[in-house]
C-alpha positions as CSV (number, residue, x, y, z in Angstrom):
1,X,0.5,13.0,4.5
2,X,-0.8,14.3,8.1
3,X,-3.2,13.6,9.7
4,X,-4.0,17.2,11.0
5,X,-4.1,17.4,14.6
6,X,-4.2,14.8,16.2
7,X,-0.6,13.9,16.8
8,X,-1.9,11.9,20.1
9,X,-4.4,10.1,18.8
10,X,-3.6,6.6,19.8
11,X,-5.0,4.9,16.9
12,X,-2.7,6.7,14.6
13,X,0.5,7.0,16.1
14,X,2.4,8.0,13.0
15,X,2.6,11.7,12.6
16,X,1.8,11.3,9.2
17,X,1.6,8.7,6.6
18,X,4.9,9.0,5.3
19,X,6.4,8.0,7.8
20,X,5.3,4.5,6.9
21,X,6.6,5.0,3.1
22,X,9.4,6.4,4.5
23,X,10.3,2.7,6.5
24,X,9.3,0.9,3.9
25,X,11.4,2.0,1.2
26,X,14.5,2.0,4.0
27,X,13.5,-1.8,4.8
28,X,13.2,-2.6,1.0
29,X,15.9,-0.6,-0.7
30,X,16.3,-0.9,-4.4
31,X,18.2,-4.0,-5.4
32,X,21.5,-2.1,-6.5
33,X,21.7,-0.7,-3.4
34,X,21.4,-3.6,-1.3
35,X,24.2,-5.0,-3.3
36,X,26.7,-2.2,-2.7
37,X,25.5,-2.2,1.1
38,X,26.6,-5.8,1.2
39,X,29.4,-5.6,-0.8
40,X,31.2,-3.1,1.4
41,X,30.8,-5.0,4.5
42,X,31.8,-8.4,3.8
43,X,31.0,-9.1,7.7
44,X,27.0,-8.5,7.6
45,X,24.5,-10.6,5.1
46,X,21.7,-9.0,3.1
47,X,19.3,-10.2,5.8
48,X,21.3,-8.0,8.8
49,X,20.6,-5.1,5.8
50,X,16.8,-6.0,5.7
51,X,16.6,-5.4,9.4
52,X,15.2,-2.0,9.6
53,X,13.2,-2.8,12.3
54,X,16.2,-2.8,14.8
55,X,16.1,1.4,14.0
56,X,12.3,2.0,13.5
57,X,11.0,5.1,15.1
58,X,8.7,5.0,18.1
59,X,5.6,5.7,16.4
60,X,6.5,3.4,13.5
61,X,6.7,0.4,16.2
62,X,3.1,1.4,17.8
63,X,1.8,2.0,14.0
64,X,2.7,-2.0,13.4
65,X,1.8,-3.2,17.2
66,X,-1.8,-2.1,16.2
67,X,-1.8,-3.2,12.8
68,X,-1.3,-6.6,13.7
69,X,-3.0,-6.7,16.9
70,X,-6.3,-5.3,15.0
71,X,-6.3,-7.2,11.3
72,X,-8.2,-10.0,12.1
73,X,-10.6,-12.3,9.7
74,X,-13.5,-11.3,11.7
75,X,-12.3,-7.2,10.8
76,X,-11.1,-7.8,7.6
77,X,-14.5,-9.2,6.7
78,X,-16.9,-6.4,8.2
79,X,-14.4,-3.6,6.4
80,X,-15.1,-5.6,3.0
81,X,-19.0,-6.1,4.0
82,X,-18.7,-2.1,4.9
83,X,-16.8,-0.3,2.4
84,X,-17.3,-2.4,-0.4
85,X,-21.1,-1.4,-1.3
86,X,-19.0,1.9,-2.3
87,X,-22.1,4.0,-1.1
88,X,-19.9,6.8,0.9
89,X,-19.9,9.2,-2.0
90,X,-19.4,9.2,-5.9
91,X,-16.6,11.4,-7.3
92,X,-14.2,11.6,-10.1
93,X,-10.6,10.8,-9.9
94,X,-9.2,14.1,-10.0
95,X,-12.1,15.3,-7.3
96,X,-10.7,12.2,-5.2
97,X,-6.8,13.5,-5.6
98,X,-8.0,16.8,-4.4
99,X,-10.2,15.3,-1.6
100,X,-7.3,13.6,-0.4
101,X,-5.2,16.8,-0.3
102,X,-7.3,17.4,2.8
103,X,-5.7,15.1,4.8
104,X,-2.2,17.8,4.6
105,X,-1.5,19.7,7.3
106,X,0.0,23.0,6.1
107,X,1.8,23.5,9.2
108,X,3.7,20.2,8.6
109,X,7.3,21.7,8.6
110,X,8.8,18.3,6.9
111,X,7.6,18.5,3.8
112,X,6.0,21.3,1.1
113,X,4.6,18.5,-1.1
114,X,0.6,17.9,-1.3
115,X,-0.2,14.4,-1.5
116,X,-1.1,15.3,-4.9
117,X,2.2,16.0,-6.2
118,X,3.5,13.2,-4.7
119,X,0.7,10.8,-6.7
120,X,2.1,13.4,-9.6
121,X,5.9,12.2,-8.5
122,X,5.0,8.4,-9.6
123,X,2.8,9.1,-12.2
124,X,5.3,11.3,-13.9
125,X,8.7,9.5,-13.6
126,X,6.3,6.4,-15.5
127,X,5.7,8.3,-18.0
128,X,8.7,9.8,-18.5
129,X,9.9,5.9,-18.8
130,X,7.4,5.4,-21.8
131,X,5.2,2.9,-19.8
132,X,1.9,2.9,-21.6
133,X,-1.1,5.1,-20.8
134,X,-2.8,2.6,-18.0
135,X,0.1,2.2,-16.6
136,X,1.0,6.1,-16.3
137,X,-2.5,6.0,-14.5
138,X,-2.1,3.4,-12.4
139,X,0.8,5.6,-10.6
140,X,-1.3,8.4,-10.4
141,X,-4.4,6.7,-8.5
142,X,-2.6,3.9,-6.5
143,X,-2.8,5.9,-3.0
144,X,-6.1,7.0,-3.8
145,X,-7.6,4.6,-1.3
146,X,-6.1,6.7,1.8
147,X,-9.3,9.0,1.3
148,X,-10.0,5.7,3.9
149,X,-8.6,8.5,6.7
150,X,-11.3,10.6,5.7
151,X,-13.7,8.5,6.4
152,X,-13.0,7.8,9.6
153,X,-10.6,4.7,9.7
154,X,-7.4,5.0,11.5
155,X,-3.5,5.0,9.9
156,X,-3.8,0.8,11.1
157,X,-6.8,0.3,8.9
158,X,-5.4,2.5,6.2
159,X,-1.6,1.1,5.2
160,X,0.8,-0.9,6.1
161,X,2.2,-4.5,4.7
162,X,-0.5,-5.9,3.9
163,X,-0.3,-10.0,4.6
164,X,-3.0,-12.6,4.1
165,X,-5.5,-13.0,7.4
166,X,-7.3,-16.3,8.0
167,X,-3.8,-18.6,8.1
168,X,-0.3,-18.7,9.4
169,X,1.5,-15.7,9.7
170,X,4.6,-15.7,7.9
171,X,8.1,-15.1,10.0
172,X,9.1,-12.3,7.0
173,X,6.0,-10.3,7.6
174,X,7.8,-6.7,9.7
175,X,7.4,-7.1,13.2
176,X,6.1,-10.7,13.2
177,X,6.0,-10.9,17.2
178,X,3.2,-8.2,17.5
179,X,0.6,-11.1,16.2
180,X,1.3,-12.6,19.6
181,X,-1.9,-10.1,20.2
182,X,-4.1,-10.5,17.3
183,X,-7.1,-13.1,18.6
184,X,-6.8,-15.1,15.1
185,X,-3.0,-16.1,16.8
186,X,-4.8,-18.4,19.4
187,X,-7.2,-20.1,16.8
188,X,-5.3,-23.1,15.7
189,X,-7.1,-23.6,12.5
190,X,-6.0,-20.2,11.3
191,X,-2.6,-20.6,12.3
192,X,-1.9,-23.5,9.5
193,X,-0.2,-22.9,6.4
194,X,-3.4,-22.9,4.7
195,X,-5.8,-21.9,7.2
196,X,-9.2,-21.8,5.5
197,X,-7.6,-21.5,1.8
198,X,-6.7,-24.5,-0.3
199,X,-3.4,-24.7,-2.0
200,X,-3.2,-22.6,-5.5
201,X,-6.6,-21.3,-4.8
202,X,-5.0,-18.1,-6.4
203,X,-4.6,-14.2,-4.7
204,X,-7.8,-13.1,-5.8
205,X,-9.6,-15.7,-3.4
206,X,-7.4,-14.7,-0.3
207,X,-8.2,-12.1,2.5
208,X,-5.8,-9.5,2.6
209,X,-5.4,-7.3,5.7
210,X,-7.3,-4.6,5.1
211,X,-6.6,-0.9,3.8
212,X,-6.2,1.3,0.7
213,X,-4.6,-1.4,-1.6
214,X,-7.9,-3.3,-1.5
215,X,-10.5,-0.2,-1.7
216,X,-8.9,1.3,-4.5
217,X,-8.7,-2.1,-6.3
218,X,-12.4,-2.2,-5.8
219,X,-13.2,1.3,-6.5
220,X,-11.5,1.1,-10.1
221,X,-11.1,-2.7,-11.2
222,X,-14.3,-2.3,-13.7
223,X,-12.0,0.1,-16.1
224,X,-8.3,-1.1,-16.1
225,X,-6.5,-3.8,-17.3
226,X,-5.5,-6.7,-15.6
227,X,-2.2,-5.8,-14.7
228,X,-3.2,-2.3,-13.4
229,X,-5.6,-4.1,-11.3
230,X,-2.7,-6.4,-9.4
231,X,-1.0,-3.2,-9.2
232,X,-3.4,-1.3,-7.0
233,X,-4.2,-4.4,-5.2
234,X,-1.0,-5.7,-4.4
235,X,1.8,-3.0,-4.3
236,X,1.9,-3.6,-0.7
237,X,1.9,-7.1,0.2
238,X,5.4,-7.1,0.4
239,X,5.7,-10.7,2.0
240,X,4.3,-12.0,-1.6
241,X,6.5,-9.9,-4.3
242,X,9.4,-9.1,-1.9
243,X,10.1,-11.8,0.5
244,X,8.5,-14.6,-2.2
245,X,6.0,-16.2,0.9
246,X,3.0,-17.5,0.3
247,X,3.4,-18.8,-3.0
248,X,1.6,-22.0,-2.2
249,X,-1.9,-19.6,-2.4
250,X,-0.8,-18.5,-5.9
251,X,-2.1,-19.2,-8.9
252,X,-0.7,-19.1,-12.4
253,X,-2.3,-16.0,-12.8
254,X,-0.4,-14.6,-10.0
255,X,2.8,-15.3,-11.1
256,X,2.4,-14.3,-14.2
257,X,1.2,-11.0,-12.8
258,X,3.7,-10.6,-10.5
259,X,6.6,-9.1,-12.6
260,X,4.1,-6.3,-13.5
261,X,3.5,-5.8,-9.6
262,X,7.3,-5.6,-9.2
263,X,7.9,-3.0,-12.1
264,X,5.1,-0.9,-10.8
265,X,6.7,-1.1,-6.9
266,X,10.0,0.6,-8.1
267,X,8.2,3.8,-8.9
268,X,5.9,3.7,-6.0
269,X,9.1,3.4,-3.4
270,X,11.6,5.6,-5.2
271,X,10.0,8.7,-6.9
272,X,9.2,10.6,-3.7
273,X,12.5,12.2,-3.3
274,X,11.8,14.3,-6.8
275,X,11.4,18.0,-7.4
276,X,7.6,18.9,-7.0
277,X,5.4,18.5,-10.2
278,X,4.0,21.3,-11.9
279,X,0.0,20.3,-11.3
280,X,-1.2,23.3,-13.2
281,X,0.4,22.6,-15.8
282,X,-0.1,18.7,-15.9
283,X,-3.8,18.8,-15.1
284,X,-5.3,18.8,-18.9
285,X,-2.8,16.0,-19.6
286,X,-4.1,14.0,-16.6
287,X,-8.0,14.7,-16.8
288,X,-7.7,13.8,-20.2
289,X,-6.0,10.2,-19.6
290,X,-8.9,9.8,-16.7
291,X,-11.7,10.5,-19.2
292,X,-10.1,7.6,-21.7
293,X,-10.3,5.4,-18.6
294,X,-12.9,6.1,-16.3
295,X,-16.5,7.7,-16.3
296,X,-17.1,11.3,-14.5
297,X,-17.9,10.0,-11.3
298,X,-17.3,6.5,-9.7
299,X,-18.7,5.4,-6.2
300,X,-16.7,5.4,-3.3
């Protein structure tokens, strides 16, 4: 997804969005093919396979050095205080799709897929798997909240990792050493296991860095079930379902969620490689599986 013309903005150093989903799914490949990685190379561990960072792109480095520099407690509050009153503009979830198609640049020559048919690509291979309905639309809105771009926020604000902000950093976050220049790095009482949480306070009572995970959550919570909700909410925070840290913040509640959070992240990383969808074709199916969920409009 591009952000048109402005490859030198220096707030969004990626030259498009996909470039962080493409790292992300190198850094976390499915768990079958870590296995046959380490099995033919008895020499390296799984950890030397998890070190994509070693190989990341330029502009994937700068994307991170920013990220972590800029997610601070004192930013991740105003965005909530800002974008959560959902007062930028009411539209339906297919409008929203389409709004976010905006954000292509045709002249991108590396791929042909709108970010629409890519939403299309998750959606699809879910339902294809005979998930039920919520959870068919779960894939189809879960980016949703990178209409964030549009608005004005840059690709720092927008994805990313997301990790918790208001306590210690953890050493399996990517690129831990860029927090050396986020300000909350030289406050000791954020830099404690629990910061300003208590243990087991549960996810939904932590600060996340923020970006699309959170708005989207936000945006749609009111209309889909529970574990739709830790879906769109968490399908980034990598540190949590991938590298298991910060489990002493969790709840039951979390852990019981979190296999759901884990299914969901397997189509999210690994559908994107797909043939493109057929969207006129698909479109009655889909607007008719949004009505059953959501009203005609919903503030953004």
């Amino acid at each position: 997804m591009t952000i048109p013309s402005q490859p030198k903005d220096p707030q969004n150093p990626l030259g498009d969005l996909e470039e962080w989903d493409d790292f992300v799914k190198e850094r976390y490949p499915k768990p079958a093919e870590k296995e046959s990685l380490v099995g033919t190379n008895p020499e390296k561990t799984e950890d030397q396979f998890r070190n994509y960072e070693a190989e990341a792109r330029d502009s994937v480095r700068e994307f991170y050095r920013l990220n972590h520099r800029g997610q601070t407690l004192d930013f991740v509050r105003k965005k909530r205080s800002d974008y959560l009153q959902l007062n930028r503009r009411e539209m339906g979830i297919w409008e929203a799709a389409e709004f976010l198609n905006t954000l292509v640049d045709d002249s991108d020559p590396d791929t042909d897929l709108s970010q629409l048919e890519h939403l299309l690509q998750t959606s699809e291979q879910i339902r294809k798997d005979g998930h039920p309905r919520w959870f068919i639309l779960a894939g189809f809105i879960h980016d949703l909240g990178k209409v964030l771009c549009l608005f004005g926020e840059p690709q720092w604000a927008v994805v990313g990792d997301t990790f918790p902000v208001g306590c210690a950093y953890s050493e399996k976050i990517v690129f831990p050493e860029y927090f050396d220049g986020n300000p909350d790095n030289q406050n000791n009482d954020l830099q404690t296991a629990l910061g300003i949480y208590e243990e087991g306070c549960g996810l939904d009572n932590v600060l996340l860095s923020w970006g699309h995970d959170e708005y989207i959550y936000h945006v749609t919570k009111d209309y889909l079930p529970i574990e739709a909700q830790y879906m769109l909410r968490y399908h980034s925070f990598y540190p949590w379902h991938r590298e298991k840290e910060y489990t002493h913040l969790t709840n039951a509640q979390d852990e019981e969620m979190l296999s759901w959070v884990l299914e969901f992240n397997r189509y999210d990383l690994y559908t994107k490689s797909h043939g493109a969808p057929d969207v006129v074709q698909l479109r009655s199916f889909y607007e008719e599986l949004i009505a059953e969920f959501f009203p005609a409009k919903l503030r953004w």
